[in-house]
N, C-alpha and C positions, 0 to 999 in steps of 0.2 A: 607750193607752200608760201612763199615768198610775196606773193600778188597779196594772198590774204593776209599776211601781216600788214601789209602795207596802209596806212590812214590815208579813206576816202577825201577828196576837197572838200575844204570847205562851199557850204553854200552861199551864192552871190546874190543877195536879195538888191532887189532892182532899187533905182530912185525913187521909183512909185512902187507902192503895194497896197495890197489891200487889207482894209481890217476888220474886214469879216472872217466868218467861218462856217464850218458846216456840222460844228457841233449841235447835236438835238438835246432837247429834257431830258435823259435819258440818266439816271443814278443808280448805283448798286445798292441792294442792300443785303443782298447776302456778308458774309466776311470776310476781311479781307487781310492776308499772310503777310509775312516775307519768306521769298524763295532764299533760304540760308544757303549760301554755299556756293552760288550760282556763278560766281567768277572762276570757282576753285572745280569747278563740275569742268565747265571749259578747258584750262588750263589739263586738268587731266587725260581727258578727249585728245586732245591736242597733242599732247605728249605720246599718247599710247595707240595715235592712230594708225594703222600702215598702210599708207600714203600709195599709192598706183608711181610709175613713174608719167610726169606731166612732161604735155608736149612743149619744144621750145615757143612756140606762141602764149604760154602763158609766163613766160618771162618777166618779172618785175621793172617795174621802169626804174632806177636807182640814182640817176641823174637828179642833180639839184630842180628843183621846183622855180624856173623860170618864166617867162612867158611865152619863153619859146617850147614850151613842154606841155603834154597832156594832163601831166599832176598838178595846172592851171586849173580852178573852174574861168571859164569863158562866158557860159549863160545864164544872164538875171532870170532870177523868179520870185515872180510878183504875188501867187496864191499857190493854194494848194495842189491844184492841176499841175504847175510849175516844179512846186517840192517835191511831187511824186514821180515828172519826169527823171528829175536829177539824182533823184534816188533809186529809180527803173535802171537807170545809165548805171550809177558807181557802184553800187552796191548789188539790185538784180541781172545785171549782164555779167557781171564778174564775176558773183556766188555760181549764175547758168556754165559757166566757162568751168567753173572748179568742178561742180557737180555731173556736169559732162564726162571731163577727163577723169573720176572715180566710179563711171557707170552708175551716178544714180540718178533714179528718176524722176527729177523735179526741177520743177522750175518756181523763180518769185517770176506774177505776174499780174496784170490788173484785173480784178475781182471781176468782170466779167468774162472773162476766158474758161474760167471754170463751169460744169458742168451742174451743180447744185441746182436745189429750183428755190432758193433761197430769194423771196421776194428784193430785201433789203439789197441794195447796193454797194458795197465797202468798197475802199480803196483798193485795198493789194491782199495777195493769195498766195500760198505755198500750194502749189500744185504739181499732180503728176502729168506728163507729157501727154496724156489721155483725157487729161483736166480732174482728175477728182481731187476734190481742195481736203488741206492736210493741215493748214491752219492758215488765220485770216489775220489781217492786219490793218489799223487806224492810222490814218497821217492828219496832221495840224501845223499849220505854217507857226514859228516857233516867236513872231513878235506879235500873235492874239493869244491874251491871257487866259485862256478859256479851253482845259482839257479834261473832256471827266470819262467816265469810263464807259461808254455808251455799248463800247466793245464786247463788253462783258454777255449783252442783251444779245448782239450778234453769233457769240461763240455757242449761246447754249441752243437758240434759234437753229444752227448749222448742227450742234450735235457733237461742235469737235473741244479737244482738250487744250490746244496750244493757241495764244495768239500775238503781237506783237502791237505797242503801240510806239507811234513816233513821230518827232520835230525835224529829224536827219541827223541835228547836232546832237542830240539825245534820242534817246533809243531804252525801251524796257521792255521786257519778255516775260507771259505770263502763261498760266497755269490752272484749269481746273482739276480740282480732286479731294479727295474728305482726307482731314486729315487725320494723321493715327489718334487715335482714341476718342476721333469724333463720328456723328450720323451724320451728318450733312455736307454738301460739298462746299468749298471754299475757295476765292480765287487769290491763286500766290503769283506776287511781283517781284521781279527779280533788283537788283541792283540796277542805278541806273548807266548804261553805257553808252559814254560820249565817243563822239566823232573822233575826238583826239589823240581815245587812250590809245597809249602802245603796253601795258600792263595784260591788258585782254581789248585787241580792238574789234571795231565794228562787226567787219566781214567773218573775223574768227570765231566770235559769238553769234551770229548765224550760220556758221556752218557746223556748230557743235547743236543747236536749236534746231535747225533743217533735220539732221540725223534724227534726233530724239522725236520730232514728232511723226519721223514718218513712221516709227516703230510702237509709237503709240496715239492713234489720230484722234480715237471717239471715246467721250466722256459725257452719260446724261446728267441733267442737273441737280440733285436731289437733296430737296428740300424740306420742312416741316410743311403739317397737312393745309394750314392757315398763311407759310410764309410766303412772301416774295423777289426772285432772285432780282430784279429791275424793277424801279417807279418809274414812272413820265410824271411830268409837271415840275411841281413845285420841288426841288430842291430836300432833298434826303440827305439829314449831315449822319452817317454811320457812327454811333458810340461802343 
């Protein structure tokens, strides 16, 4: 329990970076939620979980944050390739280690490990150990201004209901589904959750996230006969 409380490092962007990205045209225009509640869903989880007993190797490191310590980050990164190493390291090896010692079956891993025949290439995957992806996830190094939701185009592409987008220092959790007293499906964002909190932090909001979507993976998109869930091109401001 302890490990996942614990707040990931910060990330160490190098002298040099880069200012690109690999965001495409790619805009929602389906609708767009708020996940109400989404700290307080956590928090709950959390409380009511019963926990396996974990082996001493997942021990929390509790020692002050020196440089003589691993709760050091030590490697720059310069682009997204970089952010997603370091978020592979602190957040998917750690989540793998938890989700180990509870028997379940999944892992965070880079969207080509999975087995889908999903043309598109994403960043990162919740996957089972067999590879069938259970939800998908977007990364964006967090000093280009430029995040839209392109994600959205991939989830329904894939079929599935859960997906994740992220800077590392921030972090938000989403959702396909209609909502009560509507026809059409909607995508819900959760609160944003930074690297820092200790109120609900990172690791703990995906291990409440990881659960949930394994128990509910696939969600079609459904939409009016004329609408459309994505544009490409020009820029779609949703009203």
């Amino acid at each position: 329990r302890d490990i996942v409380l614990e707040i990931p490092p910060p990330l160490l962007g190098g002298p040099n970076r880069t200012e690109s990205n690999a965001i495409h045209p790619i805009y929602l225009k389906g609708d767009l939620y708020p996940w109400s509640g989404f700290r307080q869903e956590v928090i709950n989880h959390w409380q009511s979980y019963p926990w396996r007993a974990m082996p001493a190797a997942l021990a929390a490191q509790t020692f002050p944050p020196t440089t003589a310590t691993t709760n050091t980050e030590f490697v720059y990164a310069a682009d997204e390739n970089g952010l997603q190493d370091r978020w592979n390291q602190n957040i998917g090896q750690i989540m793998g280690v938890v989700f180990d010692s509870q028997r379940m079956d999944m892992r965070l891993a880079d969207f080509k490990a999975n087995l889908s025949d999903c043309t598109e290439v994403l960043d990162s995957v919740i996957c089972t150990t067999g590879g069938q992806a259970i939800a998908v996830g977007e990364f964006t190094v967090f000093w280009v201004d430029s995040h839209e939701f392109q994600i959205a185009e991939y989830m329904a592409a894939l079929g599935l209901k859960h997906g994740y987008l992220s800077i590392y220092n921030q972090t938000i959790f989403l959702k396909v589904e209609v909502p009560a007293g509507k026809r059409y499906t909607g995508l819900f964002y959760s609160d944003v959750i930074n690297r820092s909190d200790t109120s609900v932090t990172l690791r703990q909001a995906f291990f409440y996230f990881a659960i949930k979507t394994r128990s509910d993976i696939y969600h079609t998109v459904q939409i009016s006969r004329n609408a459309q869930w994505t544009v490409t091109g020009k820029k779609f401001v949703n009203t």
